[in-house]
C-alpha positions in Angstrom: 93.8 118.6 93.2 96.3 121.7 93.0 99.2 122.0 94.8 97.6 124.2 97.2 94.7 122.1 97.9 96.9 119.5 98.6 98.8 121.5 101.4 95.8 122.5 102.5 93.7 119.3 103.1 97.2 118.0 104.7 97.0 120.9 107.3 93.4 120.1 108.2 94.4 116.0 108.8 97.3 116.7 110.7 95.2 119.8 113.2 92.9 116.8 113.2 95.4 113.9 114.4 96.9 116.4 116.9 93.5 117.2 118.3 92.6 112.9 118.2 96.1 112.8 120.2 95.9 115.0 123.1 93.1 112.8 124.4 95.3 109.8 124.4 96.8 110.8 127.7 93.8 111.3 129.8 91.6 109.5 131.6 89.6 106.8 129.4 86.3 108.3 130.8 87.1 112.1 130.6 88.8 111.3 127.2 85.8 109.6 126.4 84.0 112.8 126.7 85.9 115.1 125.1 85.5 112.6 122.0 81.9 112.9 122.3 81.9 116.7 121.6 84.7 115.9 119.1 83.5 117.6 115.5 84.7 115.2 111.9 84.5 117.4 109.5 82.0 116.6 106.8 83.6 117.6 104.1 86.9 115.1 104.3 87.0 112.3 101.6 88.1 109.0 101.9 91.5 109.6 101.6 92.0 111.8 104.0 90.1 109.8 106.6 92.1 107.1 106.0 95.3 108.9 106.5 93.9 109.9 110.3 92.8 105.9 111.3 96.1 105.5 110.1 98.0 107.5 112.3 96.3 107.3 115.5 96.2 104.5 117.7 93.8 101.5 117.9 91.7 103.0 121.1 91.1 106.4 119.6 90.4 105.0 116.5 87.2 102.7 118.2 86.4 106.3 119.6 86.7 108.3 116.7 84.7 105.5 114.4 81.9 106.4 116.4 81.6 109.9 114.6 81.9 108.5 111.3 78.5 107.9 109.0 76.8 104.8 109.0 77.1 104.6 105.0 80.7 105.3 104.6 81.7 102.3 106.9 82.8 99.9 104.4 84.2 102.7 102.1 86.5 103.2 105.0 87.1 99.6 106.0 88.3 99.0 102.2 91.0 102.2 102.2 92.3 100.9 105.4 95.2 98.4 105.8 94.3 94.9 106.7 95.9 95.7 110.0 94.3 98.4 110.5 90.8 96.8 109.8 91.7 94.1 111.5 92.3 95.6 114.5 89.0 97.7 114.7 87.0 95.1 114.0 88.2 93.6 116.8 86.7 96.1 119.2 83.7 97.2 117.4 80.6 96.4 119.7 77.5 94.7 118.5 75.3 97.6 117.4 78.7 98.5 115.0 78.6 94.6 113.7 75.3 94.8 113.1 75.3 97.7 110.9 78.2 96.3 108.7 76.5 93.1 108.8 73.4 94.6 107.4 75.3 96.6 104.4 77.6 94.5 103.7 77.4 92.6 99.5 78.6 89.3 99.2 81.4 91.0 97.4 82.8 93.0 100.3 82.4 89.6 102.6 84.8 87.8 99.7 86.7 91.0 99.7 87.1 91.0 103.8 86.8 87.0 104.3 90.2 86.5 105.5 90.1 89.9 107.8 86.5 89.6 109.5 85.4 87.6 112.1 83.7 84.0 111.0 80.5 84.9 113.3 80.5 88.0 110.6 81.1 86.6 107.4 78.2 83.7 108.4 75.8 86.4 109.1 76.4 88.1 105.7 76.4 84.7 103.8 73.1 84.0 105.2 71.4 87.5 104.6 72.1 86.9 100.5 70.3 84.8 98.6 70.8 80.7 98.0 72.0 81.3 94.8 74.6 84.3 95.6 75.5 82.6 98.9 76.4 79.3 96.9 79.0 80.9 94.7 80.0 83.0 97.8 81.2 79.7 99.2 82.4 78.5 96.2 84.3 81.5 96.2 85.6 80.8 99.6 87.4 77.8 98.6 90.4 79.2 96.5 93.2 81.1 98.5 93.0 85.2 98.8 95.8 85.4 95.5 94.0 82.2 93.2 91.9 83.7 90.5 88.8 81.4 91.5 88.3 83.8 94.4 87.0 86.4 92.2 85.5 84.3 89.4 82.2 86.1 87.6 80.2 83.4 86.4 78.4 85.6 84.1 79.4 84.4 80.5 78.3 82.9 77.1 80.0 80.2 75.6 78.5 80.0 71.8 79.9 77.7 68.5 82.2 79.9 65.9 79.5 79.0 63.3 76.5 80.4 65.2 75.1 83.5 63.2 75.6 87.1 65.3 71.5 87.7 65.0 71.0 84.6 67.1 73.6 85.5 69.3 72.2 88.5 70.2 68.4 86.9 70.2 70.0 85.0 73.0 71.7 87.5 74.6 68.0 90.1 74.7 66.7 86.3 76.5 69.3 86.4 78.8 68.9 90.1 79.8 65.4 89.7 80.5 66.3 87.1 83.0 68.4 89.7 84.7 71.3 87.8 83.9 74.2 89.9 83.3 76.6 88.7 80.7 80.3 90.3 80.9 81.8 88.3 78.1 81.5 86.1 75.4 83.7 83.1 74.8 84.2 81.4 71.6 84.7 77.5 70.7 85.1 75.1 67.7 83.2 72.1 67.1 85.7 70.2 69.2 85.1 72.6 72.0 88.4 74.1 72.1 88.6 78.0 72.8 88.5 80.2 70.2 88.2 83.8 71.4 86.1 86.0 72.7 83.4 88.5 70.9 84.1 92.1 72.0 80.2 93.6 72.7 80.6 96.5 71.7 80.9 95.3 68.2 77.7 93.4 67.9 75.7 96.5 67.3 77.5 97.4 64.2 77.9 93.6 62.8 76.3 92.4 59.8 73.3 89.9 61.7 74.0 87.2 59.1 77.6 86.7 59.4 78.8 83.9 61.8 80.6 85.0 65.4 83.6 84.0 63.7 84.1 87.2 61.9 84.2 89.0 65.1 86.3 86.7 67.5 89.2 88.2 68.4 92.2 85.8 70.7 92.8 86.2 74.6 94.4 84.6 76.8 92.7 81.9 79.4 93.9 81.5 82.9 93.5 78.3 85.6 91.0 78.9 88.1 94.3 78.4 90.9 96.6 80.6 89.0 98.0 83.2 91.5 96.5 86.8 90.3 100.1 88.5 91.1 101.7 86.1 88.4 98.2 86.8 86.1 98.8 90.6 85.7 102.3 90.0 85.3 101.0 88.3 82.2 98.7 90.8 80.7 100.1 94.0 82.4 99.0 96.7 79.7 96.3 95.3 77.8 93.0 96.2 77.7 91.7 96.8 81.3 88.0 96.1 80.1 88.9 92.8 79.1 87.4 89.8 80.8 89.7 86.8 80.8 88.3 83.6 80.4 89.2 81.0 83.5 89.6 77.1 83.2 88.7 74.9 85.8 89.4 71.6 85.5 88.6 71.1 82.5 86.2 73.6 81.0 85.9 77.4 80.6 83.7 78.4 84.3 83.9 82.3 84.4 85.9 85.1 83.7 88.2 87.6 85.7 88.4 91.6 84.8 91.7 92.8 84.0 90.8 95.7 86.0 89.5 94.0 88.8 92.9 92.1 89.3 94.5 94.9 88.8 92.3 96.5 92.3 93.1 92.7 94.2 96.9 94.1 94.1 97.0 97.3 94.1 99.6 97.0 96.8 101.5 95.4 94.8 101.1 97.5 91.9 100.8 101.7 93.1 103.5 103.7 92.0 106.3 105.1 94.5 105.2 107.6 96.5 107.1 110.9 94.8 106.9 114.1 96.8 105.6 117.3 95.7 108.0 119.2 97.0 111.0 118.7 94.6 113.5 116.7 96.2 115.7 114.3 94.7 114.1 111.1 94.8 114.7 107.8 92.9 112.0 106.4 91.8 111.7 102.5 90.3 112.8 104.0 86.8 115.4 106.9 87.2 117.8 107.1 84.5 121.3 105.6 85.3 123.8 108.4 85.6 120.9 109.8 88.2 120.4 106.7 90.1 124.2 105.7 89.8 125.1 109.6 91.2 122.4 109.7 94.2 123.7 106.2 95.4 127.4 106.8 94.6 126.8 109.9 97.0 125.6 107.8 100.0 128.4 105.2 99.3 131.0 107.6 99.5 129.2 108.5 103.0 129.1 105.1 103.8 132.5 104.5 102.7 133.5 107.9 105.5 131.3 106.5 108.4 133.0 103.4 108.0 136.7 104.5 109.1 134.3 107.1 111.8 133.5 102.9 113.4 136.9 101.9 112.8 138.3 104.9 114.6 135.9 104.3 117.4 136.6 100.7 117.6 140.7 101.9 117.5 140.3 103.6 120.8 139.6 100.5 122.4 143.0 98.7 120.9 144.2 97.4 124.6 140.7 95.4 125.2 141.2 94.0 122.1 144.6 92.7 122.1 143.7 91.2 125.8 140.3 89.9 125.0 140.0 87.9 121.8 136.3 87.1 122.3 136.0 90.6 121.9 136.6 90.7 118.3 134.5 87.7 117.8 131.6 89.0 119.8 131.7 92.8 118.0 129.8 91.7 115.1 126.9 90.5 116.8 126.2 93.7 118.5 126.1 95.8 115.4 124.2 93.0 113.6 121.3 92.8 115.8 121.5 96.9 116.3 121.6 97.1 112.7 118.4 94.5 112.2 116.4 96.3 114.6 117.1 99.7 113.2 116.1 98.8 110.1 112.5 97.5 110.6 112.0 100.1 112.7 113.2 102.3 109.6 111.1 100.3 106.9 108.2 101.6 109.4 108.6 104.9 109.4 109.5 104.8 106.0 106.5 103.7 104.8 104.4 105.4 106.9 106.0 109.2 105.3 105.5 107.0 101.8 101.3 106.8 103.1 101.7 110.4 104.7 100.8 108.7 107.7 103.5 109.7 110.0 104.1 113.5 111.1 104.9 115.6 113.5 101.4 114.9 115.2 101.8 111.3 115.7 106.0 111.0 115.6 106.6 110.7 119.5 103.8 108.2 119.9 105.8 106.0 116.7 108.9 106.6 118.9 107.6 105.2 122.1 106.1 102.5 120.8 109.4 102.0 118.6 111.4 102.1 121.9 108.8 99.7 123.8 109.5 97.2 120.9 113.5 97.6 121.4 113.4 97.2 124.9 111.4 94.1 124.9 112.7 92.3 121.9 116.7 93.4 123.1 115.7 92.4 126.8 114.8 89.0 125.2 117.6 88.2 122.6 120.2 90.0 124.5 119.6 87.4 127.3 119.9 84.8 125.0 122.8 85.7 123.6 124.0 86.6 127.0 123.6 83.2 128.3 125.4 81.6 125.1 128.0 83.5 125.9 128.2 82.5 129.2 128.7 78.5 128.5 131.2 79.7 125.0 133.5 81.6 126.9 133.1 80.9 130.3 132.5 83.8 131.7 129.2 85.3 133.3 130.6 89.5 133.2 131.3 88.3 129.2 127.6 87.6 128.7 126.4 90.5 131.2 128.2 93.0 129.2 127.0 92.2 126.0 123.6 92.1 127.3 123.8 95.3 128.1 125.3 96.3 125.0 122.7 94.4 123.0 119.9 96.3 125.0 121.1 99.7 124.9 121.9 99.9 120.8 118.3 98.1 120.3 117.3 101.3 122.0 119.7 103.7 119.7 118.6 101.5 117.0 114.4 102.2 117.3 115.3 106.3 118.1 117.2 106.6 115.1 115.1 104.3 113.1 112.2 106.2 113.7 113.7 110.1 113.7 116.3 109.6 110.4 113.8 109.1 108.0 111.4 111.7 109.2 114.4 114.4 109.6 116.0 113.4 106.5 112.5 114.5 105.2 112.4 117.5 106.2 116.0 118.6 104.9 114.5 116.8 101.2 116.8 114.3 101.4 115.3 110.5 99.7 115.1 108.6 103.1 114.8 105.4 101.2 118.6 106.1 99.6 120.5 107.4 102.2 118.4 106.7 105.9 120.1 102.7 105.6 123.4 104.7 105.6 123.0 106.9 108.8 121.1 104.5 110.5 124.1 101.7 110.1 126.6 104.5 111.2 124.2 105.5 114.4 124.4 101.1 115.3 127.8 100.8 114.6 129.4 103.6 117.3 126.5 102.8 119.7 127.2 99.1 119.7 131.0 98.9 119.4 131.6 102.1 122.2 129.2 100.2 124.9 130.2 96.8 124.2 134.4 97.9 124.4 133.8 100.1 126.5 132.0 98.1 129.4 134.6 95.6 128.6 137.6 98.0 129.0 136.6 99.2 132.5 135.2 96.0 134.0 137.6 93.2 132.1 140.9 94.7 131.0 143.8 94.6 133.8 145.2 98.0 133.7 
């Protein structure tokens, strides 16, 4: 996709988000409605579906799933995040249920068998057949990250010494039994692993050499080896590959390379790097780069430092009368800081997704602020009370309460606006939005803290 394309496909998802957004605020029946005479474009792709689940909220997403086409369901449920699926299953009604139910594999139940509900994932076991539904469970017995989970049992195991034309006598056998055979493993007489025989080979081979001549070494994995440490392993070898897995004793199945390398493809994308040419570091850029962006940021850091110091400066008098003071200062800007910075990692990865824009930003931010209040309400009472029974006194724990309170508020505005403005200017939010955000924390935290404390407990 050019450039162009690009842009232009991101117009259409964010007209469409803003559109999905002004019905948030009315009614539920009248924005019901509207919804109804809502029109999805049947053009988007996957992709850019995704990106509009993903940046509207739950109830308008159970509205807007309503307009989507019976046969992309699944296709959209495995783009989404597990949240995000999670959550819309969760209020899909029965008639929605029982579509999935009735196009859905026993590989999309393994794939969704930790996200869907169990009266789901039953149904769909018991629509396949007793010999698919018996390795489904099977399946179901190894964690999420184990290999076993996505075990294909379709392999030959043959002797070094057997000659090619009666392994592939035996493989035209097994074909016409509509078995499917993905790889075959080698073994000696004492039946120790070998190799495996590449396929594509066999149709050139001399028939009366031995399967020997063609085995070729790979490496064999344990049936509970997590897959995260597996592609670690074999990162950059052949993705056709099928590697051989051991249970307990024995060789059962075999895992793709490239199907492992799908299970974590979180794990495993690149870094999002924006098309619009700003300075971004990526995992790999080259020292003197990396070294100069961050050596830029510290130096900013190193200047909103002495800006907290001066601030805490002006408030000399408290401290020299309070001591608790100085003791109590570097919880405020610790728990502002905390709470700035998941609120950041939010909006940070939802710019990284293209999830987040100006359609969607002052829904973030409320909910942001919701979060702040709540958790800071809690904690700051907490903290409030321990302050209480420390240092004996009651206006002590009320002010820092407050103070606790109010920067958890600075801390989920800033949180959720630096990245996105930062963005804007093409400035690397990742690098530098730690730096503002600390700053923003700091000030807020140490000016309402000292200065509650200077009007309500310094004797003037």
């Amino acid at each position: 996709m050019s450039l162009d394309e690009q842009t232009n496909e991101d117009t259409i998802v964010e007209s469409i988000v803003k559109q999905l957004l002004s019905f948030k605020d009315e009614p539920e029946d009248n924005s019901r409605s509207q919804l109804q005479d809502f029109h999805l474009p049947d053009n988007l792709d996957n992709e850019s579906l995704v990106r509009i689940f993903e940046s509207i909220p739950t109830n308008i997403r159970i509205e807007l799933w309503q307009h989507l086409p019976k046969e992309r369901y699944w296709d959209i449920l495995q783009d989404l995040q597990t949240e995000t699926v999670r959550h819309i299953l969760d209020k899909l009604d029965d008639d929605n249920i029982t579509t999935l139910r009735d196009s859905a594999t026993a590989e999309l139940a393994l794939q969704f068998v930790d996200i869907i509900p169990d009266t789901l994932l039953h149904s769909i076991i018991g629509d396949q057949e007793d010999e698919i539904a018996g390795e489904l469970i099977e399946a179901l017995n190894f964690d999420e990250g184990q290999l076993g989970r996505y075990l294909n049992k379709n392999v030959m195991r043959v002797r070094s010494h057997m000659s090619i034309e009666s392994l592939i006598k035996k493989l035209h056998i097994l074909r016409a039994e509509e078995q499917n055979i993905v790889a075959i493993y080698v073994f000696d007489k004492n039946k120790e692993l070998l190799g495996y025989v590449p396929l594509e080979e066999l149709i050139y081979a001399d028939h009366q050499h031995t399967v020997a001549t063609l085995t070729k070494e790979i490496i064999a994995f344990a049936h509970r080896d997590e897959v995260i440490d597996t592609v670690r392993k074999i990162h950059g070898s052949d993705e056709t590959l099928w590697y051989p897995i051991r249970g307990d004793k024995h060789i059962i199945g075999a895992v793709s390379l490239s199907h492992i390398l799908w299970e974590v493809g979180d794990y495993l994308n690149d870094a999002h790097i924006s098309e619009s040419g700003g300075k971004e570091e990526d995992l790999f850029t080259p020292l003197n780069i990396a070294a100069r962006i961050r050596g830029l940021w510290l130096v900013i850091n190193l200047m909103t430092a002495f800006l907290a110091s001066w601030a805490i400066g002006l408030f000399e008098v408290a401290l020299q009368q309070i001591v608790a003071l100085a003791i109590l200062m570097p919880v405020v800007a610790s728990m502002g800081g905390i709470a700035g910075s998941q609120t950041l990692a939010v909006a940070i990865r939802g710019l990284a997704l293209n999830h987040l824009s100006d359609a969607n930003i002052k829904l973030l931010l409320k909910k942001e602020v919701m979060i702040g209040l709540l958790n800071g309400g809690l904690i700051g009472a907490l903290i409030g009370v321990v302050v209480n029974f420390w240092f004996g006194s009651w206006e002590l724990g009320l002010i820092i309460f407050i103070a606790i309170v109010i920067n958890n508020l600075a801390a989920a505005s800033s949180g959720t606006f630096i990245p996105f403005l930062l963005k804007k200017v093409n400035i690397d939010p990742a690098v530098s939005g730690s730096v503002i955000l600390t700053t923003v924390t700091d000030i807020v935290g140490f000016v309402i803290f000292l200065g509650l404390a200077s009007i309500f407990l310094v004797t003037h």
